[in-house]
Structures are given as C-alpha cells and as structure tokens.
MDTraj code that builds the backbone (N, CA, C; nanometers):
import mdtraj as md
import numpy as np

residues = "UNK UNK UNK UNK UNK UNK UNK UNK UNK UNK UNK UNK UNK UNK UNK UNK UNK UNK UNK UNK UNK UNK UNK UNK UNK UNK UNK UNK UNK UNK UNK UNK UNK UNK UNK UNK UNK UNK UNK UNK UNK UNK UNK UNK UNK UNK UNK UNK UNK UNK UNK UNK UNK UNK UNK UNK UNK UNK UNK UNK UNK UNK UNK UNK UNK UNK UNK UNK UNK UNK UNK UNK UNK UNK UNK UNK UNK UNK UNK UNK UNK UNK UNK UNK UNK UNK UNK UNK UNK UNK UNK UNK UNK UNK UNK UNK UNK UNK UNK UNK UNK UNK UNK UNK UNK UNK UNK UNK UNK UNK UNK UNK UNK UNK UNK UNK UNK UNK UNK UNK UNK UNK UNK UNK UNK UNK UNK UNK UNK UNK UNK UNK UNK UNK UNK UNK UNK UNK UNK UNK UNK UNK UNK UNK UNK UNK UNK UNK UNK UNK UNK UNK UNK UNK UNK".split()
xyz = np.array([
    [-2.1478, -0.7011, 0.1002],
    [-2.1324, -0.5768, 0.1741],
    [-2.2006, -0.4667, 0.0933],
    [-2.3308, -0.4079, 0.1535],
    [-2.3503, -0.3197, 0.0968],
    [-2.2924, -0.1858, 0.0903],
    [-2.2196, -0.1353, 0.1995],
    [-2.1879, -0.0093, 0.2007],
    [-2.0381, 0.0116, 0.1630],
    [-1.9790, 0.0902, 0.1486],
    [-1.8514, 0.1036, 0.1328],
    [-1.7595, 0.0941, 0.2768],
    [-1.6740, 0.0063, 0.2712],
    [-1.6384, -0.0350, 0.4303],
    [-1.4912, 0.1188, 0.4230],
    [-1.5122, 0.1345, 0.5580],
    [-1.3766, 0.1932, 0.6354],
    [-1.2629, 0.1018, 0.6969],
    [-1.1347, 0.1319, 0.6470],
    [-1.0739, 0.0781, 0.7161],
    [-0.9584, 0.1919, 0.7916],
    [-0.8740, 0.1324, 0.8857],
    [-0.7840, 0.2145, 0.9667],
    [-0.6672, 0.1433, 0.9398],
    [-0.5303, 0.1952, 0.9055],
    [-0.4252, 0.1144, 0.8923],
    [-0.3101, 0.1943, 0.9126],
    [-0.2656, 0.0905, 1.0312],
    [-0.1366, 0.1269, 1.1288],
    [-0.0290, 0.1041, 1.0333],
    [0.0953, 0.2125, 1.0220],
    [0.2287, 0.1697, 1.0131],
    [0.3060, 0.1932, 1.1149],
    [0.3820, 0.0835, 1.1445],
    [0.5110, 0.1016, 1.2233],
    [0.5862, 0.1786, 1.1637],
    [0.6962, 0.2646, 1.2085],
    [0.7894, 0.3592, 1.1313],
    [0.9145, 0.2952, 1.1397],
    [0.9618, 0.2313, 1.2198],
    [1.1046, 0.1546, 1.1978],
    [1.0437, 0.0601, 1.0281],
    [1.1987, 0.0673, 0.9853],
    [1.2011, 0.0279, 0.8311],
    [1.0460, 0.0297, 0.7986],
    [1.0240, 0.1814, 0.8023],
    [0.9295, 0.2082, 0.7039],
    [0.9016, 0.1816, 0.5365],
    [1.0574, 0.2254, 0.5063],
    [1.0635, 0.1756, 0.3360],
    [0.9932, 0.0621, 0.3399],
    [1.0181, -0.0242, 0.3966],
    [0.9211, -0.1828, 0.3719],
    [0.8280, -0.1834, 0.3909],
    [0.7176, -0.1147, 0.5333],
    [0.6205, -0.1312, 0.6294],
    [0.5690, -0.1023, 0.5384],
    [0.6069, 0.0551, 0.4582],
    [0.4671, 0.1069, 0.3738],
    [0.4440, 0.0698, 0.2622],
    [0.5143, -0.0698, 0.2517],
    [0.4851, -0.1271, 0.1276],
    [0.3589, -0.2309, 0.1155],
    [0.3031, -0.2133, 0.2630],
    [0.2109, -0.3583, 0.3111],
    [0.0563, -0.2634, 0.2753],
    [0.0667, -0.1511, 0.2668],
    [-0.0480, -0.0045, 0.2194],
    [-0.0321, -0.0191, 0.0726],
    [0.0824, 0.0014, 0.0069],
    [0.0418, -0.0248, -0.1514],
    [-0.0445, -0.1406, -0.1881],
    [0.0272, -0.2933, -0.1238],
    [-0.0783, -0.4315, -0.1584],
    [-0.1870, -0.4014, -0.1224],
    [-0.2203, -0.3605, -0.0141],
    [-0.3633, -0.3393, 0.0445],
    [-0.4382, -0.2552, -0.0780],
    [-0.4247, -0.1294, -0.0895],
    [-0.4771, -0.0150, -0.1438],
    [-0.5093, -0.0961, -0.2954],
    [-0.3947, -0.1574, -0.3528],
    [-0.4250, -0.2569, -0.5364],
    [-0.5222, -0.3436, -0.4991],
    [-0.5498, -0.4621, -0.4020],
    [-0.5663, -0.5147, -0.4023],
    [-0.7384, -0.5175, -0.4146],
    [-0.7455, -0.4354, -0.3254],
    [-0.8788, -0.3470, -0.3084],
    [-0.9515, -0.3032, -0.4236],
    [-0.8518, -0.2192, -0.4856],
    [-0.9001, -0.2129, -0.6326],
    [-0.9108, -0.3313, -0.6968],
    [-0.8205, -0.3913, -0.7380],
    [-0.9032, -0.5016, -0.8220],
    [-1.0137, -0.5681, -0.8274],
    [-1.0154, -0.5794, -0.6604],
    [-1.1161, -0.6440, -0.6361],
    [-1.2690, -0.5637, -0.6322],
    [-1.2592, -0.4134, -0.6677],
    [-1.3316, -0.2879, -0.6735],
    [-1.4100, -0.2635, -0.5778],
    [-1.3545, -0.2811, -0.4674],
    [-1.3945, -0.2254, -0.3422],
    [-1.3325, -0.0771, -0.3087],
    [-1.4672, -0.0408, -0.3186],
    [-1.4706, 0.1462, -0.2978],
    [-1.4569, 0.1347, -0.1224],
    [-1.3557, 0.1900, -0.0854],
    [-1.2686, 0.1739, 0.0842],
    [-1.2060, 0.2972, 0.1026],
    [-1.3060, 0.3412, 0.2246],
    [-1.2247, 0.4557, 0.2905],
    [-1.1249, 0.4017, 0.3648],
    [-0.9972, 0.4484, 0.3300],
    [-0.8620, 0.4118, 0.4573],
    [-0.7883, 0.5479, 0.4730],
    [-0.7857, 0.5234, 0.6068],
    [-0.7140, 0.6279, 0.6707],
    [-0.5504, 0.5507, 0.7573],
    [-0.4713, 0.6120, 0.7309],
    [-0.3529, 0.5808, 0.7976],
    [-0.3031, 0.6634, 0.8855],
    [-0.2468, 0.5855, 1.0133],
    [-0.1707, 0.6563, 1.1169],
    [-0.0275, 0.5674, 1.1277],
    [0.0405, 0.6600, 1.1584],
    [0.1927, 0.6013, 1.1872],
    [0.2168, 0.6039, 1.3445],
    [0.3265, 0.5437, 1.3695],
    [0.3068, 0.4838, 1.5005],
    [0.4804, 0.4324, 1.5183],
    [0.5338, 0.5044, 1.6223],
    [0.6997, 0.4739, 1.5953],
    [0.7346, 0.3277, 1.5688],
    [0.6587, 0.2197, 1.6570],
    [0.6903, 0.1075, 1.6496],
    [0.5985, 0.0589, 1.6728],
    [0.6187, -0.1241, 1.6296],
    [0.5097, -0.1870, 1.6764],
    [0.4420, -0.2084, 1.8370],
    [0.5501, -0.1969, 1.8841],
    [0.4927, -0.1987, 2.0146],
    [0.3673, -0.1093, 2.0374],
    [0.3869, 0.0385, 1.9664],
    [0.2772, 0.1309, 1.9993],
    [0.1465, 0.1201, 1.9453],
    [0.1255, 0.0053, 1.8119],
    [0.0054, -0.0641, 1.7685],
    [-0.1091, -0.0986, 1.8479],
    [-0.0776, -0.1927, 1.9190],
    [-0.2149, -0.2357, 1.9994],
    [-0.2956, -0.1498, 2.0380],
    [-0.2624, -0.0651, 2.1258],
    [-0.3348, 0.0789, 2.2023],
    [-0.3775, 0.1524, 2.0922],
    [-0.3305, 0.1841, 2.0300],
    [-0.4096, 0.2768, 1.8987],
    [-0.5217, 0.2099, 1.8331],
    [-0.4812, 0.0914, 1.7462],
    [-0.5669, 0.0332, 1.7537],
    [-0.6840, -0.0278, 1.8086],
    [-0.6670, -0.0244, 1.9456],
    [-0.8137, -0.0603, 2.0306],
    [-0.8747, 0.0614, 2.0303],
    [-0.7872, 0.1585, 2.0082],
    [-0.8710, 0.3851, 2.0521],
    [-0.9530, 0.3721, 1.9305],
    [-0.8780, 0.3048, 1.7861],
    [-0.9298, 0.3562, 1.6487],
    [-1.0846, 0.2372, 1.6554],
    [-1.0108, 0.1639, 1.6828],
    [-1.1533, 0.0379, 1.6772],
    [-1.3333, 0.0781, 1.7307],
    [-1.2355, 0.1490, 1.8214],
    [-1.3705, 0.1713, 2.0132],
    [-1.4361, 0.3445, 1.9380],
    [-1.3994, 0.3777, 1.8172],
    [-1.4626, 0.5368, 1.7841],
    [-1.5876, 0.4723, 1.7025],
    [-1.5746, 0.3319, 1.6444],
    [-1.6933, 0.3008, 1.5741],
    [-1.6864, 0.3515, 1.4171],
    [-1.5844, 0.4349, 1.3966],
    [-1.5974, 0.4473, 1.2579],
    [-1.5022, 0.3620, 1.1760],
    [-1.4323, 0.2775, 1.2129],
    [-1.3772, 0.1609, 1.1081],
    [-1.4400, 0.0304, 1.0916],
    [-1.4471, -0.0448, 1.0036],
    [-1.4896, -0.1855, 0.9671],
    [-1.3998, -0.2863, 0.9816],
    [-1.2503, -0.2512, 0.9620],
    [-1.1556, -0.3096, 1.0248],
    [-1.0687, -0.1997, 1.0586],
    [-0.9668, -0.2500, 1.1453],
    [-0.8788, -0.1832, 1.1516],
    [-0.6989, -0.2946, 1.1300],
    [-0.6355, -0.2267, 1.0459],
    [-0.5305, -0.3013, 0.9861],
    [-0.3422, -0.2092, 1.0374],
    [-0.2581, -0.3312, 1.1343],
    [-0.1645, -0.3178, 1.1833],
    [-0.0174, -0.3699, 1.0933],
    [0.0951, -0.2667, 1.0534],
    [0.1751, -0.3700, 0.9672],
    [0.3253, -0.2587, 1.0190],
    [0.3931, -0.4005, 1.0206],
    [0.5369, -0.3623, 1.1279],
    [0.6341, -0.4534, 1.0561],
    [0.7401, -0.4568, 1.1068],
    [0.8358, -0.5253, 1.0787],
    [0.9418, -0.5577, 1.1796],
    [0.8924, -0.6471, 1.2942],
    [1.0025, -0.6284, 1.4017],
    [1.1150, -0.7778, 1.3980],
    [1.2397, -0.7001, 1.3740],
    [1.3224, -0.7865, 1.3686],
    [1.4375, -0.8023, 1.4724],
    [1.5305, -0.9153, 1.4373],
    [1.6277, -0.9857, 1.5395],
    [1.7232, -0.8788, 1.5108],
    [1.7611, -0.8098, 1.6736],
    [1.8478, -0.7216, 1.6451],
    [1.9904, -0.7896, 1.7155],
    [1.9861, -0.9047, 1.7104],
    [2.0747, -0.9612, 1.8149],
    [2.0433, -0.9643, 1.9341],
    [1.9220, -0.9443, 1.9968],
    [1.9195, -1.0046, 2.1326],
    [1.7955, -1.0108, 2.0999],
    [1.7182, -1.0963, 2.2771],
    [1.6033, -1.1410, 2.2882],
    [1.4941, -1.0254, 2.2552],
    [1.5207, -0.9549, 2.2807],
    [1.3518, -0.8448, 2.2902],
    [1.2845, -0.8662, 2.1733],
    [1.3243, -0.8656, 2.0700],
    [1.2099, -0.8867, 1.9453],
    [1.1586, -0.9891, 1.9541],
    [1.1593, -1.0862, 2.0170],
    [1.0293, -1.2254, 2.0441],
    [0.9531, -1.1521, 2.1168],
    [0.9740, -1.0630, 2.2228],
    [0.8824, -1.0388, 2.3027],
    [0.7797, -0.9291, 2.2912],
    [0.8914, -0.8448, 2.2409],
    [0.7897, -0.7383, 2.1326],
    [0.6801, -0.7689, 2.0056],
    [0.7438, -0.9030, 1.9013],
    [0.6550, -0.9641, 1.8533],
    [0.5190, -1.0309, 1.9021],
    [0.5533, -1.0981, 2.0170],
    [0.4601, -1.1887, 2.1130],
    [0.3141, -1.1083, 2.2016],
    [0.4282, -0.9581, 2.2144],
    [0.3568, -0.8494, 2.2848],
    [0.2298, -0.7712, 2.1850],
    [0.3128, -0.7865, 2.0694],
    [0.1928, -0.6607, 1.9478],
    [0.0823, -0.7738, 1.9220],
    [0.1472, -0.8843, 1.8672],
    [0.0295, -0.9605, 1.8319],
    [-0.0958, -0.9966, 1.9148],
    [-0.0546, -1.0236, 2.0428],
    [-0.1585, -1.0706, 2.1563],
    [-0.2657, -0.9243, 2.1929],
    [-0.1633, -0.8176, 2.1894],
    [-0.2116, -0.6717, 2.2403],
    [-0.3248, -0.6526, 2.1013],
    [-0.2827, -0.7097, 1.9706],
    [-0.4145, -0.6694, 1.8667],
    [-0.5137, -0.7498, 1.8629],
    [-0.4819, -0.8704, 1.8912],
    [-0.6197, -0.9576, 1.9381],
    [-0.6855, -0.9238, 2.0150],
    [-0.6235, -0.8705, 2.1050],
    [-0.6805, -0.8369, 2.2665],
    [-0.7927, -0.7358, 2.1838],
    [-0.7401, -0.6258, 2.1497],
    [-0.8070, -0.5293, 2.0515],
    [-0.9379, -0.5457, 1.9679],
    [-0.8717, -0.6132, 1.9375],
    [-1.0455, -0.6772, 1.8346],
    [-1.1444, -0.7572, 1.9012],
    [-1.0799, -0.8523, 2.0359],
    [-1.2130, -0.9030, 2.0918],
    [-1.2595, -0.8188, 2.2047],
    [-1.1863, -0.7332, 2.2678],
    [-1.2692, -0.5930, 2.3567],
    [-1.3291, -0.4877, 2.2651],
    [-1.2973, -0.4771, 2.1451],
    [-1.3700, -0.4104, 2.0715],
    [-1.5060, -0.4507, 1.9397],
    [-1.5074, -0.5879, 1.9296],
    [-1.5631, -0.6434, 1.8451],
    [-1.5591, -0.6347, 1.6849],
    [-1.4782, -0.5455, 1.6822],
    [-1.4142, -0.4949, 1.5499],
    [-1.2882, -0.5414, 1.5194],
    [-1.2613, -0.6700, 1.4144],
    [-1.1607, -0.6832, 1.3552],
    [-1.0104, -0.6289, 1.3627],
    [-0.9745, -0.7046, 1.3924],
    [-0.8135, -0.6213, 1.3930],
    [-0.6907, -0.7150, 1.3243],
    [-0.6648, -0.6958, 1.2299],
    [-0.6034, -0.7962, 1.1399],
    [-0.4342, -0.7256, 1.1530],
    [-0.3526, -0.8387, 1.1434],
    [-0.1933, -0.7875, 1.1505],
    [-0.0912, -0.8045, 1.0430],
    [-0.0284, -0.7160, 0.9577],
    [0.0699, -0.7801, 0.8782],
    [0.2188, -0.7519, 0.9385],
    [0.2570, -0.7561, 1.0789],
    [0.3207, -0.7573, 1.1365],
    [0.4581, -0.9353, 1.1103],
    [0.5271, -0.9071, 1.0431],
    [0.6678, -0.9755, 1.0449],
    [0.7495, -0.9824, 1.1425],
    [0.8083, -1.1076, 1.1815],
    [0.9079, -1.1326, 1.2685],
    [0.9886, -1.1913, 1.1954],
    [1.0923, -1.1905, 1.0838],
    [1.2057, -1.2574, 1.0474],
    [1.2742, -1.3219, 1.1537],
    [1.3252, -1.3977, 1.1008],
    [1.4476, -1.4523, 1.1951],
    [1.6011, -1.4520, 1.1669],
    [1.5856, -1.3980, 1.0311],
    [1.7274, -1.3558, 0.9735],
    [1.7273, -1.2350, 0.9242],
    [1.6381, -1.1025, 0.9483],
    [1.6914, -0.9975, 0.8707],
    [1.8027, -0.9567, 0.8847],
    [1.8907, -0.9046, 0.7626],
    [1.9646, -0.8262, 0.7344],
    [1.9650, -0.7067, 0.6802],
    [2.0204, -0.5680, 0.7131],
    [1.9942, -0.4766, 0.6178],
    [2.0747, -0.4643, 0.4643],
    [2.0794, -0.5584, 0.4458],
    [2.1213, -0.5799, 0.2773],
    [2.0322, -0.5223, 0.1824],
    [2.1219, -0.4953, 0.0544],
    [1.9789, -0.4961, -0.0713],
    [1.8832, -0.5943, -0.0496],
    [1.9638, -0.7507, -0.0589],
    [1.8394, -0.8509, -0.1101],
    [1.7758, -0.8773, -0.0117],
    [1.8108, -0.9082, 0.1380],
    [1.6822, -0.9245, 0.1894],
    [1.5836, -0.8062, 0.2218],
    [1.6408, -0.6567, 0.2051],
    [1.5547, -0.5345, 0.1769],
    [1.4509, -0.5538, 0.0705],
    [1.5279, -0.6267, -0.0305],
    [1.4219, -0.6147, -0.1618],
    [1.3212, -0.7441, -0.1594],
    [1.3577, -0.8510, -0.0867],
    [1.2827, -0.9706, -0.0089],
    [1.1583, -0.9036, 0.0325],
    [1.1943, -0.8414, 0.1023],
    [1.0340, -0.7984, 0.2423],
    [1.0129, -0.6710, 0.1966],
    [1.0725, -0.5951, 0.1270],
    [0.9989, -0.5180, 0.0207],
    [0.8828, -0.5410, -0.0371],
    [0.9194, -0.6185, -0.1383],
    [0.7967, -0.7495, -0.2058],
    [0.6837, -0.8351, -0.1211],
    [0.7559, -0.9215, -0.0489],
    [0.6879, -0.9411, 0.0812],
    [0.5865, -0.8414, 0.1568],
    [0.5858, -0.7703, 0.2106],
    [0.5167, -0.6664, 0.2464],
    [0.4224, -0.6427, 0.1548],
    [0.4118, -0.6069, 0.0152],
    [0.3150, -0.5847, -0.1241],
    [0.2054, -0.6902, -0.1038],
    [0.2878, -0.8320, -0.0795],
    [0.2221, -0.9564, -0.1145],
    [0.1133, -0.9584, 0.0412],
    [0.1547, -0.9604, 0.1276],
    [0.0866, -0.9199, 0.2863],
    [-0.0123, -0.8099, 0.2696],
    [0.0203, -0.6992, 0.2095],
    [-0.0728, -0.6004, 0.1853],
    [-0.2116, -0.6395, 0.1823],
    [-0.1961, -0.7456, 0.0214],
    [-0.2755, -0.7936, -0.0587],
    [-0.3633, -0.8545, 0.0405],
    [-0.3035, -0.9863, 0.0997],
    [-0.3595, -1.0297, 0.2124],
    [-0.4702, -0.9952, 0.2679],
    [-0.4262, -0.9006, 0.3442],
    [-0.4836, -0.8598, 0.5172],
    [-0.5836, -0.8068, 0.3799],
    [-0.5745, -0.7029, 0.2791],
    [-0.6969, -0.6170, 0.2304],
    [-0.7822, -0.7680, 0.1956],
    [-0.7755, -0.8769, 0.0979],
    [-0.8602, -1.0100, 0.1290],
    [-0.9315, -1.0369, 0.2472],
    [-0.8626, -1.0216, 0.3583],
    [-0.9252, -1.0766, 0.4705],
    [-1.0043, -0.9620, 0.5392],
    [-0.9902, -0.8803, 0.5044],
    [-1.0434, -0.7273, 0.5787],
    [-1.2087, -0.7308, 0.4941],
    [-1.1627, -0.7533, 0.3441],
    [-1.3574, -0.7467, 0.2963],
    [-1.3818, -0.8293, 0.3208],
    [-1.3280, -1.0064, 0.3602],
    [-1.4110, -1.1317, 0.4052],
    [-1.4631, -1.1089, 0.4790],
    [-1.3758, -1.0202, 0.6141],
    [-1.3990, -1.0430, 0.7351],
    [-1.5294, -0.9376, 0.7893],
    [-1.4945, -0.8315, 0.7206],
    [-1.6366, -0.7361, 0.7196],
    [-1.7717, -0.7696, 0.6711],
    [-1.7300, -0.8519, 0.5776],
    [-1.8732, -0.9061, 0.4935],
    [-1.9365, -1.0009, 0.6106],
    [-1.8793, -1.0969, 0.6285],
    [-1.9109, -1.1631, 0.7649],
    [-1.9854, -1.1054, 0.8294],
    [-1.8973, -1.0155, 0.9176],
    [-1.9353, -0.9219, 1.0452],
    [-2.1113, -0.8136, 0.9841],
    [-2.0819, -0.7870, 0.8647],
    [-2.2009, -0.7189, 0.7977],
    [-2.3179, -0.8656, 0.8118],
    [-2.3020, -0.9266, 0.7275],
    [-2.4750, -1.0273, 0.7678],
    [-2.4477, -1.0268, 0.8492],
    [-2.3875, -1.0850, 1.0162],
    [-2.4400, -1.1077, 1.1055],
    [-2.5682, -1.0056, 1.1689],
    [-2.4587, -0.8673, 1.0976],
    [-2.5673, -0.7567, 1.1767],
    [-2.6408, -0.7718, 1.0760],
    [-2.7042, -0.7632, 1.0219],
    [-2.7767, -0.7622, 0.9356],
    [-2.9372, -0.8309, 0.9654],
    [-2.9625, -0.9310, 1.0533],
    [-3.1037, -0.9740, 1.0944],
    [-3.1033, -0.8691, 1.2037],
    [-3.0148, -0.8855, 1.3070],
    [-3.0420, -0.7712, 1.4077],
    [-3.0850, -0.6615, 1.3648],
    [-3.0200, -0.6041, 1.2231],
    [-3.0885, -0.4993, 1.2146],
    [-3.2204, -0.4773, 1.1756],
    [-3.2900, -0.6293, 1.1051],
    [-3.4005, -0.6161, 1.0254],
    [-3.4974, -0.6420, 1.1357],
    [-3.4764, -0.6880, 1.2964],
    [-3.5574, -0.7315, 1.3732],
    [-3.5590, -0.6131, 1.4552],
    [-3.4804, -0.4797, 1.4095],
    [-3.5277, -0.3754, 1.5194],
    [-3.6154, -0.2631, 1.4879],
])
top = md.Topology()
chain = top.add_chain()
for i, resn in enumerate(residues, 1):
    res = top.add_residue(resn, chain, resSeq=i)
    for name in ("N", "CA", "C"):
        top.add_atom(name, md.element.get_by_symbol(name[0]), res)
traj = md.Trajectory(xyz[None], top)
C-alpha cells in the first residue's frame, strides 16, 4: 500500500465501556504494524443503526475500509439473533453495493452477564478483535490497492 489508507469506524453505544475497547486494538495494532491511518469514528446508538451508516460512509469514497464494532447480547428473549443476523447481513450488503470493504467486530455472546468477569472477558476480548479487523483492514486494502493498480497504469 502505497498511500496512507483511511479508515471509518463505527461504535455501537450500548455497553460502550467494551465496544470502545475494539478502537484501542485497532488504533495499537496499526501502530505496530506502522501503518500511518487516518480513522475517523462515529457512534451510532446501536448496532442495528450500523449498516446504513456504513453504506453512507463507504458510498462518500473517502474510506479504504470502513470498520463496525457492537456488542449485541441475549437479553432474555429472541430479538438479539435477529438483530445480530440483521447488522451482519446489512454490512455485507454494504460493502458489496459499495465495493468498499466493510469488516465487523460485532459480538453475539450467548451468555453475557453484566458481572465484573464477564465485563472484564469482552473487555479484553474487544482489544483482541480490535487487533483483528485493523489486520484485516490493511490486508484487505492492500488487496483492493493492486487490483486498482493496473487499471490505473492502463488509463
């Protein structure tokens, strides 16, 4: 990658303490790996409200990826499968109408509790996901960069 990539990165605001822990991994990870990365963050009440933003942030042309991270859990009834089922499909949808990457560190537990330890679980968790998606965000750009890359030399 020659240029310095942009990225866009969604937080959900329900259990934010955790969500914005998936921006610290990202942001280290980046560094280590010394990738100079513009990121810009928007918050977003819930995951549900991800997808749509993300396809608006994708479709302006100024991100290289754009990066979604939530935490939707079992509140005792069904809706969080469907809300899970709903964000994930809605960010794919996103990235292939937009052609721009859309990567998710979006969690569905199946046992959260609001305890310390599983707080301090997906606390950590979230750091480690961070890390992640920022891995797959310069793979995935580098990629997406050669491809364009003859196109651009043939115009």
């Amino acid at each position: 990658m020659t240029k310095s990539p942009n990225f866009a990165f969604i937080k959900a605001r329900w259990h934010s303490d955790i969500v914005d822990q998936s921006l610290v991994g990202f942001e280290n990870r980046l560094a280590e790996m010394g990738v100079d990365a513009g990121i810009e963050t928007f918050d977003v009440p819930g995951a549900f409200e991800m997808p749509l933003l993300a396809q608006k942030l994708a479709a302006t042309g100024k991100y290289d990826a754009v990066i979604a991270a939530a935490l939707v859990v079992d509140g005792g009834i069904y809706r969080h499968d469907f809300v899970a089922q709903a964000v994930v499909d809605g960010l794919m949808k996103a990235g292939m109408e937009t052609g721009v990457p859309v990567l998710s560190v979006s969690l569905t537990p199946h046992h959260f509790q609001p305890s310390e330890e599983h707080e301090a679980y997906f606390h950590a968790h979230f750091v480690k996901k961070g890390a992640e998606a920022a891995n797959a965000a310069v793979q995935i750009t580098s990629v997406h960069a050669e491809l364009a890359a003859p196109a651009e030399l043939a115009a």
